[in-house]
DRENZA-312459 format. One line per field, with one value per residue: residue in one letter; x, y, z of N, C-alpha, C in turn; residue number from 1. Coordinates in nm, 2 decimals, padded with zeros to 4 digits. Each point is the difference from the previous one (the first is absolute). Layout:
# DRENZA-312459
rest: [a|...]
n_xx: [X|...]
n_yy: [Y|...]
n_zz: [Z|...]
ca_xx: [X|...]
ca_yy: [Y|...]
ca_zz: [Z|...]
c_xx: [X|...]
c_yy: [Y|...]
c_zz: [Z|...]
nr: [NUM|...]
This chain:
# DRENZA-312459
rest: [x|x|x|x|x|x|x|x|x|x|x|x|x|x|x|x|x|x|x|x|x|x|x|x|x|x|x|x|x|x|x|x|x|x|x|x|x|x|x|x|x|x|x|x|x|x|x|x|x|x|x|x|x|x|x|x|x|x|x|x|x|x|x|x|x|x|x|x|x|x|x|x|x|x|x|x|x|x|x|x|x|x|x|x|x|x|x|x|x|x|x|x|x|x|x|x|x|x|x|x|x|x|x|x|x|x|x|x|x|x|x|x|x|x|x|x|x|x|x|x|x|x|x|x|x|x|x|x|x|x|x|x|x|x|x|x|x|x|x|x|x|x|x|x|x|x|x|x|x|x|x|x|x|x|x|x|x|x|x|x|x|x|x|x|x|x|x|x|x|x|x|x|x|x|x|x|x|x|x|x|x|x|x|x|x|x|x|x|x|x|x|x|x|x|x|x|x|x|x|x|x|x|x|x|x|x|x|x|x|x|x|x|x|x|x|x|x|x|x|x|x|x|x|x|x|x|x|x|x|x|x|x|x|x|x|x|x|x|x|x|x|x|x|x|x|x|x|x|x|x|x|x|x|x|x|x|x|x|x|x|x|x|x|x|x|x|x]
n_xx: [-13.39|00.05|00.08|-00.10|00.01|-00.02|-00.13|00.07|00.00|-00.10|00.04|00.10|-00.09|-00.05|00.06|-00.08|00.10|-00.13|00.12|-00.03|00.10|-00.07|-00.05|00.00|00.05|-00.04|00.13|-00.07|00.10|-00.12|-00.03|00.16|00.01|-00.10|00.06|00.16|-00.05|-00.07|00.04|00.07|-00.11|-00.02|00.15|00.01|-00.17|00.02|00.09|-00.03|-00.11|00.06|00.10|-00.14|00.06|00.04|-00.11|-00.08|00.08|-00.07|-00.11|-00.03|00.06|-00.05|-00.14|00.02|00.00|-00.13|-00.05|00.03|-00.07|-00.09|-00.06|00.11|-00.11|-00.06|-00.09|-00.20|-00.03|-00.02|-00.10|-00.03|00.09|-00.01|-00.09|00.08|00.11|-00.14|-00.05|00.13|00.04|-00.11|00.08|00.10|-00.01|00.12|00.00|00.03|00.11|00.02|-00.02|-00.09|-00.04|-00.11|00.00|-00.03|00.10|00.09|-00.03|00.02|00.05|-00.03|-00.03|-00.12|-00.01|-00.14|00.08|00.09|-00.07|-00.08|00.11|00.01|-00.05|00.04|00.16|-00.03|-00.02|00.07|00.07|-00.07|-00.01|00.15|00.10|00.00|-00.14|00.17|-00.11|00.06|00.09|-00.09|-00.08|00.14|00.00|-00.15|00.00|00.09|-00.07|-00.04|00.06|00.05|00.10|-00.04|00.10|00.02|00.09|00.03|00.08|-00.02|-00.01|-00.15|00.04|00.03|00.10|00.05|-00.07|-00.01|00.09|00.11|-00.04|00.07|00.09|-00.08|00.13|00.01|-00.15|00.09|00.02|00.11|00.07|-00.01|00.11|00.03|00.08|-00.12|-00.04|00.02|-00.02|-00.02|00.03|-00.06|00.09|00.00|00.08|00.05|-00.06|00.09|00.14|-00.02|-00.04|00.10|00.07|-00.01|00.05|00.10|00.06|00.07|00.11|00.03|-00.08|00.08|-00.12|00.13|-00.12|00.10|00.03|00.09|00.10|00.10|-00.11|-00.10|00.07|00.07|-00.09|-00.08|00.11|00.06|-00.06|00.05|-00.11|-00.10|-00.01|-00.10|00.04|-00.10|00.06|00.05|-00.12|00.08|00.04|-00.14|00.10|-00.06|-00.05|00.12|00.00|-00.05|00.11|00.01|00.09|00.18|-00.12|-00.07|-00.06|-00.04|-00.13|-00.09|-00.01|-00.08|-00.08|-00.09|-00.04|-00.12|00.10|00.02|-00.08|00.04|00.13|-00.13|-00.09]
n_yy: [10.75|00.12|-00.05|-00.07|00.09|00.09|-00.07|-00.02|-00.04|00.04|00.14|-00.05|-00.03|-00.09|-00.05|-00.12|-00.08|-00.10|00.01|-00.13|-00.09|00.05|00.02|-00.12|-00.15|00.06|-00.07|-00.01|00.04|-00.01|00.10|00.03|00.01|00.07|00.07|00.00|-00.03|00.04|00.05|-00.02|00.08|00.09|00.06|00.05|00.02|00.12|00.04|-00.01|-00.06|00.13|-00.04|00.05|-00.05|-00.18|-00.01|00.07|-00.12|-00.09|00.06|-00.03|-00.12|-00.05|00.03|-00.02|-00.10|00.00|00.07|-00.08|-00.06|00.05|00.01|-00.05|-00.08|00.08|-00.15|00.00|-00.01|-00.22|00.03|-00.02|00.06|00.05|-00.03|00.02|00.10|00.05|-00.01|00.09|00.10|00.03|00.01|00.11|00.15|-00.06|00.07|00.13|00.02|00.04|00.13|-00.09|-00.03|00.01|-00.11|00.12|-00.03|-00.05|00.08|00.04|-00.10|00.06|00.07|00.03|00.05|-00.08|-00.06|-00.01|-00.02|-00.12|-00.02|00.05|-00.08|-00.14|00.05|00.02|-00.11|-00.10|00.09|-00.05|-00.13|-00.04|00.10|00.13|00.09|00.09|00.06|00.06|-00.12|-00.08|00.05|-00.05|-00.14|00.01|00.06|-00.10|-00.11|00.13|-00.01|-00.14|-00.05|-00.07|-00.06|-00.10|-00.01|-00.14|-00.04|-00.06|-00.10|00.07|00.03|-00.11|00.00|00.13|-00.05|-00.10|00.04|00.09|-00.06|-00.09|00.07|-00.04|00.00|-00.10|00.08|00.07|-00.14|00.04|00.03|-00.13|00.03|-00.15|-00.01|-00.11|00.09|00.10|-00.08|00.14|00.09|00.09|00.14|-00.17|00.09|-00.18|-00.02|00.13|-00.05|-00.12|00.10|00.12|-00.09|-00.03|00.09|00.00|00.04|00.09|00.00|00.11|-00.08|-00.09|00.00|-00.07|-00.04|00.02|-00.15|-00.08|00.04|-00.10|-00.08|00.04|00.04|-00.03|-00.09|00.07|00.04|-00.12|-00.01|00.16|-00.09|00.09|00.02|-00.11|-00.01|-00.15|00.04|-00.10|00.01|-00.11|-00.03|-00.02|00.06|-00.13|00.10|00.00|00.06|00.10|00.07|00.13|00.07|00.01|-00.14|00.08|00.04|00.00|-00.01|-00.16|00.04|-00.11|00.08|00.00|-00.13|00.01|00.04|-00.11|00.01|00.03|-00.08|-00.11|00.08]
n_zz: [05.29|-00.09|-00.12|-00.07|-00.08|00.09|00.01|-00.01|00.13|00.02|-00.10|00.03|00.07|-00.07|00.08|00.05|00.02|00.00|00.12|-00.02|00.02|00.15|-00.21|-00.10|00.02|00.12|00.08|00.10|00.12|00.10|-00.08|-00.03|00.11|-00.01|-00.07|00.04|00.14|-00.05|-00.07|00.10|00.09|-00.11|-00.07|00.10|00.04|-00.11|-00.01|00.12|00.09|00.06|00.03|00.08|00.10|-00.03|-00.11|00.02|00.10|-00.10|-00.04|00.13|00.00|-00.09|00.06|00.13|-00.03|-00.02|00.12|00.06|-00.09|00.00|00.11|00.07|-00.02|00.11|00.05|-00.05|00.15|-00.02|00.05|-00.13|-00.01|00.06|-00.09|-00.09|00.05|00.05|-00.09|-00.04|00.16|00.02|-00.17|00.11|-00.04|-00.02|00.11|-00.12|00.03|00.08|-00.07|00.02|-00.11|00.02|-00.03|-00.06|-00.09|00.12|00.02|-00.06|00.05|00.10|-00.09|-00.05|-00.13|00.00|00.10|-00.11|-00.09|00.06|00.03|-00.16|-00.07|00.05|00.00|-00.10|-00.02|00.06|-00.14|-00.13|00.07|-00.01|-00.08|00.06|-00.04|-00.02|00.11|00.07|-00.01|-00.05|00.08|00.07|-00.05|00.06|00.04|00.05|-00.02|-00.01|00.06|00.09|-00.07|00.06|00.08|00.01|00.05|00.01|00.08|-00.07|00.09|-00.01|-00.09|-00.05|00.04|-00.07|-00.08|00.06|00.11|-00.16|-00.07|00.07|00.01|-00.10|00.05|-00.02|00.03|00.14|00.01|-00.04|00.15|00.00|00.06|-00.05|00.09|00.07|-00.09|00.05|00.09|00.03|00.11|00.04|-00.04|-00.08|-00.08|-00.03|00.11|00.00|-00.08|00.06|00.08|-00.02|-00.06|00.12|00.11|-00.03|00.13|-00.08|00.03|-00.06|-00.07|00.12|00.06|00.04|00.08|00.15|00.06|-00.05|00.03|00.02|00.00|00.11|00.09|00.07|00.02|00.04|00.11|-00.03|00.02|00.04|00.10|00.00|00.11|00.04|00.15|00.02|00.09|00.00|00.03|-00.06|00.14|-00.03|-00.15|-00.07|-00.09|-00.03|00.11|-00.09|00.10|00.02|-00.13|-00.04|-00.05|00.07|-00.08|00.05|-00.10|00.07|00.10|00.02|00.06|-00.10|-00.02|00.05|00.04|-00.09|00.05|00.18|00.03|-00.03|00.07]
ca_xx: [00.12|00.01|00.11|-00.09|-00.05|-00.12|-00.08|00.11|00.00|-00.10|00.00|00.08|-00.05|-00.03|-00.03|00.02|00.02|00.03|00.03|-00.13|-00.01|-00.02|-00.02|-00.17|-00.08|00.06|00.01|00.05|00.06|-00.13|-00.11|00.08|00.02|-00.16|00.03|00.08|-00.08|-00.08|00.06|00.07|-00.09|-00.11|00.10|00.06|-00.11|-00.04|00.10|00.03|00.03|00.11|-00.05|00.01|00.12|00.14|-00.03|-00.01|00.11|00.14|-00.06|00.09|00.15|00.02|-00.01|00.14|00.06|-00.04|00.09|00.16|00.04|-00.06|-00.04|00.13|00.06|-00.14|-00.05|-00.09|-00.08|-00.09|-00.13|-00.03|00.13|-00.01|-00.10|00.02|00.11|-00.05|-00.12|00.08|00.03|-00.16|-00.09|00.12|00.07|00.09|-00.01|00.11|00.12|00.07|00.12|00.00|-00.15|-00.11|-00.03|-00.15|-00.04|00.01|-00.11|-00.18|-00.01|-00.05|-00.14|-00.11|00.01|-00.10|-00.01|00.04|-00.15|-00.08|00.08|00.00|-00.17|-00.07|00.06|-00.06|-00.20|00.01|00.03|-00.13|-00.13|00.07|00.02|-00.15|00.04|-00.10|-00.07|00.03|00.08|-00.06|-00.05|00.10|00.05|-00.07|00.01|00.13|00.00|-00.02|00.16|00.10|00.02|00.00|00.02|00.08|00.13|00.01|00.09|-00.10|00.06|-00.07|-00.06|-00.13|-00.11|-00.01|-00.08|-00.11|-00.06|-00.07|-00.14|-00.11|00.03|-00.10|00.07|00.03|-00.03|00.05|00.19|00.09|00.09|00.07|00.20|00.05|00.17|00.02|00.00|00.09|00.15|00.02|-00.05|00.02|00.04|00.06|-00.05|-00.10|-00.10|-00.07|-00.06|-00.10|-00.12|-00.02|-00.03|-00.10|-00.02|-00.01|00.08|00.14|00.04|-00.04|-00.15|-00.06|00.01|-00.03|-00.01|00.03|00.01|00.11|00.11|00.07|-00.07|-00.03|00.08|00.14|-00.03|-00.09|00.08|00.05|-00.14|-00.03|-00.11|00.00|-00.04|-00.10|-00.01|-00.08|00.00|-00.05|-00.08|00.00|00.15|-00.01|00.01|00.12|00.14|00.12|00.02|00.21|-00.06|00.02|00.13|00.02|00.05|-00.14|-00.12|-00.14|-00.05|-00.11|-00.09|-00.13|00.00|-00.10|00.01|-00.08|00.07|00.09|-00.13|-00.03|00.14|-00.02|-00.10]
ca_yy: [00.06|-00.05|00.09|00.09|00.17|-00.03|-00.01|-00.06|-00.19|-00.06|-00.03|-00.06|-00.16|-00.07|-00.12|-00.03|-00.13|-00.05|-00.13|-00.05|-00.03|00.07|00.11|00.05|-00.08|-00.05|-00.14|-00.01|-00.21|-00.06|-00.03|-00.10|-00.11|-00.06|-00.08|-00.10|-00.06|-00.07|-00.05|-00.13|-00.13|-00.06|-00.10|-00.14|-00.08|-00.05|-00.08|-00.11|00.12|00.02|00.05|00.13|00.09|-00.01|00.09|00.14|00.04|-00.03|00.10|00.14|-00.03|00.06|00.13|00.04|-00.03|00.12|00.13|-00.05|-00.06|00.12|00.14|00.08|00.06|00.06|-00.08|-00.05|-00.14|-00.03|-00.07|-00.10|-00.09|-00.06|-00.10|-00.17|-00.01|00.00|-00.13|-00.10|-00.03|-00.07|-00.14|-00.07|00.01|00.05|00.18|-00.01|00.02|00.11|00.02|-00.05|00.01|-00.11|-00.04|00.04|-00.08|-00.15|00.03|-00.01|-00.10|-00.06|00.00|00.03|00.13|-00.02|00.07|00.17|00.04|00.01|00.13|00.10|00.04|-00.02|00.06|00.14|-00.04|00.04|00.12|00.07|-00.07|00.09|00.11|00.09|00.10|00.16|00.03|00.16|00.01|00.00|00.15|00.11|00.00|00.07|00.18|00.04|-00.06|00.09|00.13|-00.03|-00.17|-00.09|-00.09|-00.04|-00.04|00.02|-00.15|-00.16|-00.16|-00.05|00.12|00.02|00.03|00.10|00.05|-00.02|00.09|00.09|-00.03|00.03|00.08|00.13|00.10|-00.02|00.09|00.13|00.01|-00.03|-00.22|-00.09|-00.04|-00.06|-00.07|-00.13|-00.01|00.12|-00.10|00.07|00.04|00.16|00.06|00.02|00.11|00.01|-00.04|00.12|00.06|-00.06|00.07|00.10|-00.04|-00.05|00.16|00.07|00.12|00.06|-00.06|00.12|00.03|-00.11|00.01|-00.08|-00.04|-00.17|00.00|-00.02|00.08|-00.03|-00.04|00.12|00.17|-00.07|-00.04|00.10|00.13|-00.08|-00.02|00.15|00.05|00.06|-00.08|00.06|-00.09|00.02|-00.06|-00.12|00.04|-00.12|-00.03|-00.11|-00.04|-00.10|00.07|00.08|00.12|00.06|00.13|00.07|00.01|00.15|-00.03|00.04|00.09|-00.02|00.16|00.05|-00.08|00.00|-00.07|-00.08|00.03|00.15|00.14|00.01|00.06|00.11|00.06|00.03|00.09]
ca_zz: [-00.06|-00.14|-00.06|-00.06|00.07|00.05|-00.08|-00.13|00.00|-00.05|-00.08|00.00|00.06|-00.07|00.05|00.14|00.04|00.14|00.03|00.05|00.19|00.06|00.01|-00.04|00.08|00.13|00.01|00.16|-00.01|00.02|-00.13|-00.05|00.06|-00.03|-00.13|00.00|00.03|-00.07|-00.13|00.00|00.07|-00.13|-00.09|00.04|-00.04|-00.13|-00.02|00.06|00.12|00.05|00.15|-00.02|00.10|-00.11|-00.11|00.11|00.00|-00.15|-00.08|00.11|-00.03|-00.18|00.03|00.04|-00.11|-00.16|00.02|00.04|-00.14|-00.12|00.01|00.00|-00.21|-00.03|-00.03|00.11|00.05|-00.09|00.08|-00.07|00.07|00.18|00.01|-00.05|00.10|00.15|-00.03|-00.05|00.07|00.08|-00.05|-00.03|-00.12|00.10|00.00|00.03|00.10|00.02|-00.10|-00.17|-00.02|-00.07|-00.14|-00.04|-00.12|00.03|00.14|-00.09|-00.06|00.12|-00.01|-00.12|00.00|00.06|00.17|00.06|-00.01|00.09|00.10|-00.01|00.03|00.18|00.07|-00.04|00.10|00.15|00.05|-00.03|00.12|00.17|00.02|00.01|-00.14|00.09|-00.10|-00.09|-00.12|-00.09|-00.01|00.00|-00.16|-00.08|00.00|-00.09|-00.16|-00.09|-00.04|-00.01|-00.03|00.08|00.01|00.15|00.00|00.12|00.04|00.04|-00.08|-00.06|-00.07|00.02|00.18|00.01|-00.13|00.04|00.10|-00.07|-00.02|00.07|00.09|-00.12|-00.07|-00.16|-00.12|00.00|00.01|-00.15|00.01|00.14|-00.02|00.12|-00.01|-00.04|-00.19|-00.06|00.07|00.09|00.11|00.04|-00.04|-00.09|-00.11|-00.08|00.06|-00.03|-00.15|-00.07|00.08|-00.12|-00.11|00.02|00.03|-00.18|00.06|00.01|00.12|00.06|00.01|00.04|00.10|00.10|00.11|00.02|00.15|-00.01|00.01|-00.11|-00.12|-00.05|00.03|-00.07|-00.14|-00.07|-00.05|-00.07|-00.17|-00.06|00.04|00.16|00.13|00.09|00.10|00.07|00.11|00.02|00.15|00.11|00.00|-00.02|-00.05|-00.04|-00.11|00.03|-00.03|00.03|-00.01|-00.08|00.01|-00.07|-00.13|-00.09|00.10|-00.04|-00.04|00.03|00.13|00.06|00.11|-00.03|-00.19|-00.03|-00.05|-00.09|-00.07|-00.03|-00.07|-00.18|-00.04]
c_xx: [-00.01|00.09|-00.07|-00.04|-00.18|-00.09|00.03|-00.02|-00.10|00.00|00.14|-00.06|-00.05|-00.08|00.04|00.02|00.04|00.02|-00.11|00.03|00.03|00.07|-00.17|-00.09|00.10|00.00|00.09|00.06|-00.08|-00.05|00.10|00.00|-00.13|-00.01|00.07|-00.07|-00.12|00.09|00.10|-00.08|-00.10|00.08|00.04|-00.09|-00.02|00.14|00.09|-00.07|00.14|00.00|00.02|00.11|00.10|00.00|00.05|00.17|00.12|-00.06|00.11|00.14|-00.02|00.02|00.14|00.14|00.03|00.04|00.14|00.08|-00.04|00.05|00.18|00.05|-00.17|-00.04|-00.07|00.01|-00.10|-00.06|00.04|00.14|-00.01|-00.14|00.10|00.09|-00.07|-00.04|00.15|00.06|-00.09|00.05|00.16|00.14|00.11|00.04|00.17|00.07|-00.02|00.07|-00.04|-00.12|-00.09|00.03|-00.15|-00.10|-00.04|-00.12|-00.12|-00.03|-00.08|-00.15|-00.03|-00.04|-00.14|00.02|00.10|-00.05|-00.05|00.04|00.04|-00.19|00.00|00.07|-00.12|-00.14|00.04|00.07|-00.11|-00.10|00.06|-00.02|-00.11|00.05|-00.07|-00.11|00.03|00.07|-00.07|-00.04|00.08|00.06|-00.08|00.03|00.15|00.02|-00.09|00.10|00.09|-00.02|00.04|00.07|00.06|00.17|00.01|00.11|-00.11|00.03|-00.12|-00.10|-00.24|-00.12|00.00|-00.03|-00.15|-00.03|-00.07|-00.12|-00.13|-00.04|-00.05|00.13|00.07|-00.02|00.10|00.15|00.00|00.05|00.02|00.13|-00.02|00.13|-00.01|-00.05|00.14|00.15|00.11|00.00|00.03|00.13|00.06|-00.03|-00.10|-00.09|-00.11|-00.03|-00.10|-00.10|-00.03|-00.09|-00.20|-00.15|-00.05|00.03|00.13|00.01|00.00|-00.14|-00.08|00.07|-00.06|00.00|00.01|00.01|00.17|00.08|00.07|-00.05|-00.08|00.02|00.11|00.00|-00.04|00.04|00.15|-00.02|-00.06|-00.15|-00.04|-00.04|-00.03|00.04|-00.06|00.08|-00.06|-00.10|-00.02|00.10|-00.09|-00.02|00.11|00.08|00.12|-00.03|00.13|-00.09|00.07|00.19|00.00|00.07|-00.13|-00.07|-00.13|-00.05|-00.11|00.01|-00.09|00.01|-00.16|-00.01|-00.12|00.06|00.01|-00.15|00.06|00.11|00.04|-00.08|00.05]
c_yy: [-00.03|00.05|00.13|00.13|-00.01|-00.02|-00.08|-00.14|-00.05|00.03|-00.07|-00.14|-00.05|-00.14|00.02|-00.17|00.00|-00.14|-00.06|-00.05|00.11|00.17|00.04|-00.12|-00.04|-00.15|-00.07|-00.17|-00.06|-00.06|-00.10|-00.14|-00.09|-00.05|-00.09|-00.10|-00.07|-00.04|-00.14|-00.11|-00.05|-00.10|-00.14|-00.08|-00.09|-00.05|-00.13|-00.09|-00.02|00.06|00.20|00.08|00.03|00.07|00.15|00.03|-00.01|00.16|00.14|-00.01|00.05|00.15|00.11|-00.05|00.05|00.15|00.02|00.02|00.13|00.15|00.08|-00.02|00.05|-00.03|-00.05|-00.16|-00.02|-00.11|-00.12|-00.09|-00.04|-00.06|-00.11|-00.05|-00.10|-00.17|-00.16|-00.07|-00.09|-00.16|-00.08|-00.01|00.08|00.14|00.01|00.08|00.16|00.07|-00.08|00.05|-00.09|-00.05|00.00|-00.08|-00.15|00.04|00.01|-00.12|-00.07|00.09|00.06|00.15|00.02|00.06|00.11|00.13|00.03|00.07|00.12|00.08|00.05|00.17|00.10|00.05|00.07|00.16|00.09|00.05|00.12|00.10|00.07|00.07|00.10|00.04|00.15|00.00|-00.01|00.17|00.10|-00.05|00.02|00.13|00.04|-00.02|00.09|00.10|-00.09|-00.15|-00.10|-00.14|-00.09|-00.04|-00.07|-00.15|-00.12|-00.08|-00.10|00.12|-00.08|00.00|00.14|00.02|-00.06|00.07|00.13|-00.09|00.00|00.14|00.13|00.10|-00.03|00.10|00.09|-00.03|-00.02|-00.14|00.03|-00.06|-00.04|-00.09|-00.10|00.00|00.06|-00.07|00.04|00.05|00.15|-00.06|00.02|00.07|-00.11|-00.03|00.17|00.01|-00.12|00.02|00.09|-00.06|-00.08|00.10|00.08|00.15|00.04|-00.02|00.16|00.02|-00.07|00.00|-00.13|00.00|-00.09|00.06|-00.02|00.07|-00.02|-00.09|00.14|00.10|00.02|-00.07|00.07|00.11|-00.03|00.02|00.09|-00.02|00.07|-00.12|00.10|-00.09|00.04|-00.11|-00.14|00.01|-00.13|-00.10|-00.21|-00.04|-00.14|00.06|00.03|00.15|00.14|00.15|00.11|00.04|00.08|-00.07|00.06|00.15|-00.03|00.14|00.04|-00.09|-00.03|-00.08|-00.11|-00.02|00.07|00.11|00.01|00.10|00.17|00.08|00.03|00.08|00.10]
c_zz: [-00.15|-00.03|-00.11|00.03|00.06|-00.12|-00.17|-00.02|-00.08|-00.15|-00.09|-00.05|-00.13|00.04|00.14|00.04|00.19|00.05|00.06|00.16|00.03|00.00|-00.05|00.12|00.10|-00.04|00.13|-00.01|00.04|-00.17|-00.09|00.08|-00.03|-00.14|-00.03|00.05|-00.08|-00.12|00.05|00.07|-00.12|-00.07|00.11|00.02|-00.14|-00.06|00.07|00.05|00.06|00.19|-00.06|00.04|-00.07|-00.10|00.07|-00.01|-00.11|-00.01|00.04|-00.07|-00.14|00.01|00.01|-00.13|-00.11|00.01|00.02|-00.15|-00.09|00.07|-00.05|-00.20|-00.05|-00.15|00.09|-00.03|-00.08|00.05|-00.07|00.00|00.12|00.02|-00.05|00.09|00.11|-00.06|-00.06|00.17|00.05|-00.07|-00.02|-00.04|00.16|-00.01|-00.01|00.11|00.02|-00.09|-00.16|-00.05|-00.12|-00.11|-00.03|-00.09|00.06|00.12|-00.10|-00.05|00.13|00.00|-00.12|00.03|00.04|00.13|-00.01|-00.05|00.09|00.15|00.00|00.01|00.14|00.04|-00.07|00.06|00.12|00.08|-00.01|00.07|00.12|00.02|-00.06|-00.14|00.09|-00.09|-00.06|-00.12|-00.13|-00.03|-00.07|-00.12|-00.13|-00.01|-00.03|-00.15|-00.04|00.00|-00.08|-00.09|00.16|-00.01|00.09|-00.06|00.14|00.02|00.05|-00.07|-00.09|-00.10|00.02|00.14|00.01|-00.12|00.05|00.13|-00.04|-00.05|00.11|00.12|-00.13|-00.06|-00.15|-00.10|-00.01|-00.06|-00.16|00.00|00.11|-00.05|00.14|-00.01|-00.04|-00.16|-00.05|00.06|00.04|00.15|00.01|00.09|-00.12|-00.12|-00.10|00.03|-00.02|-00.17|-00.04|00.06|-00.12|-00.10|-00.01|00.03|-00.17|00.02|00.04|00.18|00.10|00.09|00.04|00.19|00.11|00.11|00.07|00.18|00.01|-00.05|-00.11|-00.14|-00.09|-00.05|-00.10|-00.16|-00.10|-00.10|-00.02|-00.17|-00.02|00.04|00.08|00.09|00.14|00.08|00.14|00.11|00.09|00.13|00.10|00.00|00.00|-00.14|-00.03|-00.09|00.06|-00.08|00.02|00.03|-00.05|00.04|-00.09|-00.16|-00.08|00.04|-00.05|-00.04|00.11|00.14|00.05|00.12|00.01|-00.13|-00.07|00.02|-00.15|-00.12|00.02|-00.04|-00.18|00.00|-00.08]
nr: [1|2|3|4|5|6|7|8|9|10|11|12|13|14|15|16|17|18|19|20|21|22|23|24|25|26|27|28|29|30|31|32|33|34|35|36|37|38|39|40|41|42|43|44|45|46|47|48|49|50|51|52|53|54|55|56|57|58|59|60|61|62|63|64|65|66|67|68|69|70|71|72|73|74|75|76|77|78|79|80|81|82|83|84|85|86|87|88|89|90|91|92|93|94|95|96|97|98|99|100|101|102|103|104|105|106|107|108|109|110|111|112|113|114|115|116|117|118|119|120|121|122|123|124|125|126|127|128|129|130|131|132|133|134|135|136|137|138|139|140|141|142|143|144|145|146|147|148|149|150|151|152|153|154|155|156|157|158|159|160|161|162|163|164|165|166|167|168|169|170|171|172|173|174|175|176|177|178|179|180|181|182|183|184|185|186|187|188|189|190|191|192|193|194|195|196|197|198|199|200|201|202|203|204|205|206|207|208|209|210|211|212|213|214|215|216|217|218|219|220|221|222|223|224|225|226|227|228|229|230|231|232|233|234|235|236|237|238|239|240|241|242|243|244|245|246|247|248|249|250|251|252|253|254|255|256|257|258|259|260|261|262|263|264|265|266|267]
């Protein structure tokens, strides 16, 4: 579906941004849980040792915590807080109440920016190692990066595990940027989480076309911020993302029902 007259979309287009979970790289609760998993059984090795379980479980609690706390003033989650959160409980530091929240300043004081470092590495390693790099997508951002400018927009709480999955996953050459929440301090849907995309992009917000799996970050977001948007339908109900589906606060211009459509709908 497009709002665009037949054949029009594409010259319209300028750019193309894609959300990276599971619209450009699938990401199943199996491969997260494989990560999480290694990232708290390595830290609680090298930083304590700690019983692995307990760790595992402060981690879960920040976790939930930190969304609890950010997402409803969209604002992302920050890995590197909930390492110090996780490592100040382990070494003591009393968890607060229900309803209160951390003294951040007084929790860093229960470890060295050395291991939270070193956790943020481990978490990056270990997604790297996990999750697969389709192989078509590389192809298909080659051959679009000669029409179009390229880049990702996408909600993550660690911008560099998705600069390094682009690295090593050969697509770097094609994209303009990588906008991710946890730099820009932001989360989709919010508008500035879109104009410091623009600005990054170096394209009028008319002429930029996003693609995403999510409803309301994407969709919604998108066209919020005068962009077009493309939505591609989420294909597995075993994603860990919260996902939203489609309503009457948006239309989207384009539908795919695979994200290789998006080649032949620009043709």
């Amino acid at each position: 579906m497009t709002d665009a007259p037949p054949g029009r979309l594409s010259e319209a287009v300028r750019t193309i941004s894609f959300d990276f979970g599971n619209t450009l790289v699938p990401v199943t609760r199996a491969d997260l849980r494989v990560v999480v998993g290694l990232t708290t059984a390595e830290v609680a090795r090298r930083c304590g040792p700690f019983d692995e379980g307990a760790f595992a479980q402060a981690w879960a609690e920040e976790r939930d915590r930190q969304f609890a706390e950010e997402v409803p003033r969209m604002r992302e989650v920050d890995l590197a807080q909930r390492s110090i959160r996780v490592l100040a409980r382990m070494r003591g530091m009393p968890v607060p109440a229900a309803g209160s929240t951390w003294d951040d300043t007084a929790a860093a004081g229960y470890s060295t920016p050395e291991e939270v470092g070193f956790a943020l590495g481990t978490y990056t390693a270990s997604f790297v190692a996990t999750v697969r790099v389709p192989p078509e997508v590389g192809p298909m951002l080659q051959r679009l990066a000669a029409r179009f400018a390229l880049g990702i927009c996408s909600n993550w709480p660690l911008a560099a595990t998705i600069d390094r999955f682009v690295e090593v996953a050969g697509w770097k050459p094609h994209l303009t940027a990588v906008v991710v929440s946890e730099r820009v301090g932001t989360i989709k849907p919010d508008a500035r989480f879109f104009r410091a995309a623009e600005h990054l992009l170096g394209t009028s917000p008319s002429m930029i076309l996003h693609v995403g799996d999510d409803w309301a970050a994407d969709i919604v977001g998108a066209k919020g911020a005068g962009w077009l948007a493309a939505y591609l339908p989420a294909e597995t109900s075993d994603s860990p993302f919260p996902v939203s589906h489609g309503d009457d606060r948006a239309r989207e211009d384009l539908r795919l029902e695979r994200l290789s459509d998006i080649e032949g709908a620009l043709a």
